[in-house]
C-alpha positions as CSV (number, residue, x, y, z in Angstrom):
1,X,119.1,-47.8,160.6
2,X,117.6,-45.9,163.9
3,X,116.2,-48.5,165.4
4,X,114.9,-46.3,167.6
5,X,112.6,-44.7,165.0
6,X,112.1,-48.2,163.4
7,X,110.3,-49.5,166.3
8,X,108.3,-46.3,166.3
9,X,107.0,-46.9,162.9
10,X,106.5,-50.8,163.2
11,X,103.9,-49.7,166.7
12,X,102.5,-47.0,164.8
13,X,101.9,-49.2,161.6
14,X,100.2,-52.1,164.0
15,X,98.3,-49.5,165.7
16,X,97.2,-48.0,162.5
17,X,96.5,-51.2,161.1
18,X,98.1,-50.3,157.7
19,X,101.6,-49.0,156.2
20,X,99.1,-45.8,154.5
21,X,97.3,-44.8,157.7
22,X,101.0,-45.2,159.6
23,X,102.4,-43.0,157.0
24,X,99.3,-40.5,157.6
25,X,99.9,-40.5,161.5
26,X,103.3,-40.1,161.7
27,X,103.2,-37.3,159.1
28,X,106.2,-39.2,156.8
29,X,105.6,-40.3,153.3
30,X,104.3,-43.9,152.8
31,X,107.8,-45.3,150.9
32,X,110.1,-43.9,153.7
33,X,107.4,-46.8,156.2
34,X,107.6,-49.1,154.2
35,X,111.6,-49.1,154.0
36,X,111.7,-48.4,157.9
37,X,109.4,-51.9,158.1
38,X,111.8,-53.8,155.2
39,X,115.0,-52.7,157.3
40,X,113.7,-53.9,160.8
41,X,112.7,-56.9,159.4
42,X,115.9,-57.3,157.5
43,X,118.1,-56.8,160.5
44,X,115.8,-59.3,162.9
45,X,115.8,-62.3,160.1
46,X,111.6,-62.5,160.6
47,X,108.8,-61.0,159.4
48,X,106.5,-59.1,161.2
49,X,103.6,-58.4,159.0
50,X,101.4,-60.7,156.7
51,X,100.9,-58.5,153.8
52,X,98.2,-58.5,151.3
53,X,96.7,-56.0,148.8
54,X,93.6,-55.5,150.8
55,X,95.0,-56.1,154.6
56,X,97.9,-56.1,156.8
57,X,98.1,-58.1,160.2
58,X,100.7,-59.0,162.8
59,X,102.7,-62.8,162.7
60,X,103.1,-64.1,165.8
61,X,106.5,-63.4,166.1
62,X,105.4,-59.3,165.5
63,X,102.7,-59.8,168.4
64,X,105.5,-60.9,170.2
65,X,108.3,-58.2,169.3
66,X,105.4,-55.1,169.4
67,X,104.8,-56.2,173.6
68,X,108.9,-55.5,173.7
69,X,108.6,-52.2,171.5
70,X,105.5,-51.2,173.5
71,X,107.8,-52.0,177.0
72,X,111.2,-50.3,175.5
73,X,108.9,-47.1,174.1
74,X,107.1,-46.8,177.3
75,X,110.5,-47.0,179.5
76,X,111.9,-43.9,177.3
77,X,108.6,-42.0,177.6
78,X,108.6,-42.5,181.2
79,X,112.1,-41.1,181.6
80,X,111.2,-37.9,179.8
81,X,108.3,-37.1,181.6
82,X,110.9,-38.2,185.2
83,X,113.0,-35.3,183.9
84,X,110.4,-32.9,183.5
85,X,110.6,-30.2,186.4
86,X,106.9,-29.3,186.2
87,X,104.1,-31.5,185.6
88,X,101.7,-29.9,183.1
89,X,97.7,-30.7,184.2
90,X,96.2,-32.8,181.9
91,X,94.1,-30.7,178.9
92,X,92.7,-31.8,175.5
93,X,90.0,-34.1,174.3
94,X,89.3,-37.6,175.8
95,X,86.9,-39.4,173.4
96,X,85.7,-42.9,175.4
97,X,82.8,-45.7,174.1
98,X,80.5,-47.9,176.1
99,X,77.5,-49.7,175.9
100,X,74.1,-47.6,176.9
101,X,73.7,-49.2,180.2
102,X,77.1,-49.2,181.6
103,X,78.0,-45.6,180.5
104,X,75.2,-44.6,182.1
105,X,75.7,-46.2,185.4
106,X,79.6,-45.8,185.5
107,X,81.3,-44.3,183.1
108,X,79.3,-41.2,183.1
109,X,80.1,-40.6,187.1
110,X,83.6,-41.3,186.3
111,X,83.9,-38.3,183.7
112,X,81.8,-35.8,185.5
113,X,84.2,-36.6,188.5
114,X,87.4,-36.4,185.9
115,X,85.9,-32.6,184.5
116,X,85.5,-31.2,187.6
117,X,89.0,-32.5,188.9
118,X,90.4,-31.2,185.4
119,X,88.6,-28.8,183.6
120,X,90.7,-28.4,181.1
121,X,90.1,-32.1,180.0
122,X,87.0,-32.2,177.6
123,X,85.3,-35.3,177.2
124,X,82.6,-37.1,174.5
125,X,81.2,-40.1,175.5
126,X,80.0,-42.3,173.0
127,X,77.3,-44.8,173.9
128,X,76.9,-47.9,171.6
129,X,75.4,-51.5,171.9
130,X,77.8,-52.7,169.4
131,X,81.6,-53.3,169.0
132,X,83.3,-49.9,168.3
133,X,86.6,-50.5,166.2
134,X,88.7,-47.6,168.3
135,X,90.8,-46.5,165.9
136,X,88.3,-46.4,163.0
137,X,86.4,-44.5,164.4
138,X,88.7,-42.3,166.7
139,X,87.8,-43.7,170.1
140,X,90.7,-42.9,172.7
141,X,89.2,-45.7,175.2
142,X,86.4,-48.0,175.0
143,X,84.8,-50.0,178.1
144,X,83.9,-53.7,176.6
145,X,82.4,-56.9,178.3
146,X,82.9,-60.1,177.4
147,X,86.5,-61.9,176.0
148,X,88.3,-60.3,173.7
149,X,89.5,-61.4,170.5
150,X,93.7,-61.4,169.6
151,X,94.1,-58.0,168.7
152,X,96.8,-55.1,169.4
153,X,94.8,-53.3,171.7
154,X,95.5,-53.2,175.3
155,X,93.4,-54.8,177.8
156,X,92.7,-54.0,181.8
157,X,90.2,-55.9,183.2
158,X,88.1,-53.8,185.9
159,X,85.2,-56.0,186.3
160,X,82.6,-59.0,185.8
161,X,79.4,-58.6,184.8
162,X,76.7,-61.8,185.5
163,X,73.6,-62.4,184.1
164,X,71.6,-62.8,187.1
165,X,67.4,-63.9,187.2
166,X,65.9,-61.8,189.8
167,X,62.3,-61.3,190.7
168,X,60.2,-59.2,193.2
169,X,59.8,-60.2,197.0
170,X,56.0,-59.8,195.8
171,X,55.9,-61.8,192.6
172,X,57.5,-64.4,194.7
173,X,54.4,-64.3,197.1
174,X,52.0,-64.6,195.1
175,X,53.6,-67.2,192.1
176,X,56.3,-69.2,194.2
177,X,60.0,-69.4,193.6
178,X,61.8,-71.3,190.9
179,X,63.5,-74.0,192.1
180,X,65.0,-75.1,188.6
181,X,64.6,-73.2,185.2
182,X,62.9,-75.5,184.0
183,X,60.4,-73.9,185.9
184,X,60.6,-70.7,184.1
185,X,58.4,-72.3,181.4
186,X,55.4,-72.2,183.6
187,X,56.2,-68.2,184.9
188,X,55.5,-65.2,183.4
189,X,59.0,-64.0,181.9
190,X,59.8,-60.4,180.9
191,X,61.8,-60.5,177.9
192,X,64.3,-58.2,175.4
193,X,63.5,-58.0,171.9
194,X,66.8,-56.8,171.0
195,X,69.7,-59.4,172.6
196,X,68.7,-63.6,172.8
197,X,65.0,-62.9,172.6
198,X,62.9,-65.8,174.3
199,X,66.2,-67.7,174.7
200,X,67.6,-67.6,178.5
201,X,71.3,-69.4,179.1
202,X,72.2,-71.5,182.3
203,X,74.3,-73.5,183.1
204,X,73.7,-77.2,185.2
205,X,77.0,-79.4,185.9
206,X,79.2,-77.2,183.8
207,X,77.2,-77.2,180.5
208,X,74.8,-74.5,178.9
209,X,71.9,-74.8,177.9
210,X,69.4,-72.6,176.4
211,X,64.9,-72.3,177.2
212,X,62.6,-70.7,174.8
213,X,60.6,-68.9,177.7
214,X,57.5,-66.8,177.5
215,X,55.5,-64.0,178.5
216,X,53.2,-61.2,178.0
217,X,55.8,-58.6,178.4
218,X,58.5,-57.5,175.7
219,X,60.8,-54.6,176.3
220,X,63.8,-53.0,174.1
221,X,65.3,-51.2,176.9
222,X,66.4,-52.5,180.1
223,X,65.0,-49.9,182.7
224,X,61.4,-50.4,181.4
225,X,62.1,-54.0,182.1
226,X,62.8,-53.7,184.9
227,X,60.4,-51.4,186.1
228,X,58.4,-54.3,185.1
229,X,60.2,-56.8,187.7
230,X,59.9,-54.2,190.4
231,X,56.3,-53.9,190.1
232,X,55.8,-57.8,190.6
233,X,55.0,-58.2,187.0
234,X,57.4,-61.5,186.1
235,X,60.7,-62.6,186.1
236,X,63.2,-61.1,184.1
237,X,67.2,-61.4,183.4
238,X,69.6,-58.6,183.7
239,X,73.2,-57.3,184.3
240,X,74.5,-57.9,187.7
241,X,74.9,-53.7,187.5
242,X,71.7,-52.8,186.2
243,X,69.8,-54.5,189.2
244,X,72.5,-53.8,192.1
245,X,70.5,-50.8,193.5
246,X,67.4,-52.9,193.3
247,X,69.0,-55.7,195.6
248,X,70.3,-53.3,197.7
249,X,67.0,-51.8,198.5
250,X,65.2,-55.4,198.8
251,X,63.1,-54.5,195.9
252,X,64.5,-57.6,193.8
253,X,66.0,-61.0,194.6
254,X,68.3,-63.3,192.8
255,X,66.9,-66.4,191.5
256,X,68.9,-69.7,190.8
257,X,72.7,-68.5,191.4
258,X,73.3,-72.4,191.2
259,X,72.6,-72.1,187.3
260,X,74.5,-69.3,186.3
261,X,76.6,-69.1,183.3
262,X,79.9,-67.7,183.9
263,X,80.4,-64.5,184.8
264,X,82.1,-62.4,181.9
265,X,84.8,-59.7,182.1
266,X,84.8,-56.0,181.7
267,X,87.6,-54.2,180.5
268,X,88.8,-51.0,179.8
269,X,91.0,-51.7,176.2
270,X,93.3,-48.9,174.0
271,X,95.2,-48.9,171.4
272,X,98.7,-48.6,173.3
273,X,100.3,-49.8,176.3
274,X,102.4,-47.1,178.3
275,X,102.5,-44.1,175.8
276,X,99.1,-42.6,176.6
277,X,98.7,-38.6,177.5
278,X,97.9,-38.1,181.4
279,X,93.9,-37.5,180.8
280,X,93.7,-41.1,179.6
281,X,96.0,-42.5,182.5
282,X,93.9,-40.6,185.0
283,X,90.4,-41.9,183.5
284,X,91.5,-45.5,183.5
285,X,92.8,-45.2,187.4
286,X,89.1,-43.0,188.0
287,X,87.2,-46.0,185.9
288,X,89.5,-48.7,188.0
289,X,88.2,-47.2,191.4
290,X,84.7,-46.1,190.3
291,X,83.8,-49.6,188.9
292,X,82.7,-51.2,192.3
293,X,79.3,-51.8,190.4
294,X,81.1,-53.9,187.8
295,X,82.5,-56.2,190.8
296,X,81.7,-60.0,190.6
């Protein structure tokens, strides 16, 4: 058996997320996979797959032996490209996913930055406020907030994202300032139809708990929102990025840090670890510098 190839197939098969689609990838007939995955299986005693008729997914000894492929694979790539007496500028199409608001705010700097560096790089940014599944759909690189769930793909946290209160200097004035959220159920609040409606989270002495607030102000989109906070309108809840600029020019202010729910991560997540071209390398070390907004 070439183990080498065998530990080829069993990445490409978890990464694929079934024997046919491994078979498709790596160009090779779908019997020759599965005999590669029966042999490496054979030769380590375990198995590596649960195997159904409808799904395939990894044991836990497989999650554990596709970190060493993914580290052994990685090595050899890393030795070939040592050797190489010229290094080739990075070229091709770099497909990456995000929610609205962040691609927006950082991902899109990031890529105009990356073109212009690289021009032969081409990149389509796909913005989505849902859960892209990255190799379903043919996504190189997705930006995600919030813990992930076990899963093959690779994970770099470049961030944390709160979900901060904040109100105008002026609202402030004129209504008073919260000194509990309780509070909040007496204040005009500016509210999402499209995430928890009415229902705000904090947190008091290391438990959550929810209030049903209200208001005469409902938006779908964020920035009309808080355009709506700006002008003195309410009180709202947003993104620690989306509001950033509007701290830093005094035009909102944080309300009840004390209360906050936990901050949440952001990462940048891919379907493999080392073996990635060099226009995905260089976005995730331009999205790992250009994230300051996504900072805690």
């Amino acid at each position: 058996m070439d183990k080498f190839k065998a530990m080829l197939t069993f990445t490409q098969i978890a990464d694929s997320g079934s024997l046919t689609a491994a078979a498709q990838a790596m160009e090779s007939s779908l019997p020759a996979v599965v005999r590669s995955l029966g042999a490496l299986e054979a030769e380590l005693g375990v198995r590596l797959f649960n195997r159904s008729t409808r799904r395939i997914s990894l044991t836990e000894e497989g999650r554990r032996y596709l970190e060493s492929c993914r580290q052994i694979l990685g090595a050899v790539a890393d030795a070939e490209a040592g050797l190489s007496s010229q290094v080739q500028e990075p070229s091709g199409l770099l497909t990456i996913t995000a929610s609205v608001a962040i691609g927006q705010m950082v991902v899109t700097p990031v890529i105009m930055s990356l073109v212009k560096r690289y021009p032969k790089v081409r990149c389509n940014l796909v913005l989505l406020d849902r859960v892209v599944n990255l190799l379903e759909e043919g996504i190189d690189i997705g930006v995600r907030v919030g813990e992930l769930q076990d899963s093959t793909l690779i994970a770099q946290k470049i961030g944390a994202v709160r979900r901060v209160l904040v109100a105008s200097p002026r609202y402030l004035e004129q209504h008073g300032r919260p000194s509990h959220p309780k509070d909040l159920l007496k204040i005009n609040c500016i509210r999402f139809s499209t995430t928890n409606g009415p229902w705000w989270r904090f947190q008091e002495n290391g438990k959550e708990f929810t209030l049903a607030v209200t208001g005469n102000l409902e938006f779908n989109h964020a920035g009309s929102a808080l355009a709506a906070c700006v002008e003195g309108l309410g009180i709202g809840v947003f993104t620690s990025y989306q509001v950033a600029p509007s701290l830093a020019t005094g035009q909102l202010q944080i309300l009840l840090e004390a209360f906050e729910s936990p901050p949440r991560p952001i990462n940048l997540i891919y379907p493999h670890a080392r073996l990635l071209p060099s226009r995905t390398k260089i976005f995730i070390e331009m999205m790992k510098q250009g994230s300051k907004a996504l900072q805690e």
